[in-house]
C-alpha positions, 0 to 999 in steps of 0.5 A, a space after each residue: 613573486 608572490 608569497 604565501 599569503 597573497 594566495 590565502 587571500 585569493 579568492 576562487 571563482 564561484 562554482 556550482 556544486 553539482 553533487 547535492 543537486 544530484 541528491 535532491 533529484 533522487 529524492 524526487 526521484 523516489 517520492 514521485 515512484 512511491 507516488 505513482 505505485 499502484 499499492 494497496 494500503 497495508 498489502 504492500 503488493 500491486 492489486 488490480 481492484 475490481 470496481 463499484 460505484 457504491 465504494 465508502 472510504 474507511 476511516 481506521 484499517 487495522 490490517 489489510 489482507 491482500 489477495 493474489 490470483 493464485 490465493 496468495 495472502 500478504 499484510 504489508 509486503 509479507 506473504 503469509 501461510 493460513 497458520 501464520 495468518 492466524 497467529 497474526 490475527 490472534 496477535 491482533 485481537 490481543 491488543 483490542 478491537 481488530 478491523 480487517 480489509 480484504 483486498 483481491 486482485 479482479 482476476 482472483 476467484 470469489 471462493 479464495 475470497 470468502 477461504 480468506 474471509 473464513 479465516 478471519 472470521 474463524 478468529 472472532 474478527 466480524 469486523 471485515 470489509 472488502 476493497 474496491 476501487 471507486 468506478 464512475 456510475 455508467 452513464 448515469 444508469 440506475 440498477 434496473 429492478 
């Protein structure tokens, strides 16, 4: 007959722990989906940006106004009125120089563009800049005169 200690000296097969592997694959999981999310820095919404060949990557980006189809205005994830804009705006210009970049979907019209733009300005803000995606030149085509 065995006593108690023998048992405490046993010792158990190895096994694998399954659950720390599991959170791990979530973790990957959800870096890889925040990867592929085709967002805008700073809107927080998925924006179908139009193209240009002449596009330039912008070094400091204090607020990235995105624009909807339906005129829709959102800084970081958050939809806001014109009068919340302009509070926010205003928030801004206290704390210094403020640079603006106004993301429209392809599909929203160019006068909801320039209302956004006007209400920037209105503000003060002359830094404003619009944001596209880089398109590959066609074929090598130069604008014809």
């Amino acid at each position: 007959m065995r006593s108690r200690t023998d048992r405490y000296f046993e010792t158990d097969k190895a096994r694998i722990e399954v659950i720390p592997m599991i959170d791990i694959m979530m973790f990957l999981l959800v870096f890889f989906i925040m990867i592929t999310i085709d967002t805008i820095a700073g809107s927080g919404i998925a924006l179908d940006l139009p193209g240009s060949t002449t596009t330039q990557q912008l070094k400091d980006t204090q607020i990235t106004i995105g624009v909807q189809k339906d005129g829709a205005m959102f800084v970081q994830g958050k939809s806001l009125t014109p009068e919340e804009m302009t509070a926010r705006l205003k928030a801004e210009q206290a704390k210094g120089k403020v640079d603006v970049v106004i993301a429209g979907d392809r599909e929203v019209p160019l006068q909801k563009l320039l209302d956004v733009m006007d209400l920037v300005r209105a503000e003060g803000i002359s830094s404003v800049g619009i944001a596209a995606s880089k398109q590959a030149d066609a074929a090598g085509a130069s604008p014809k005169k």
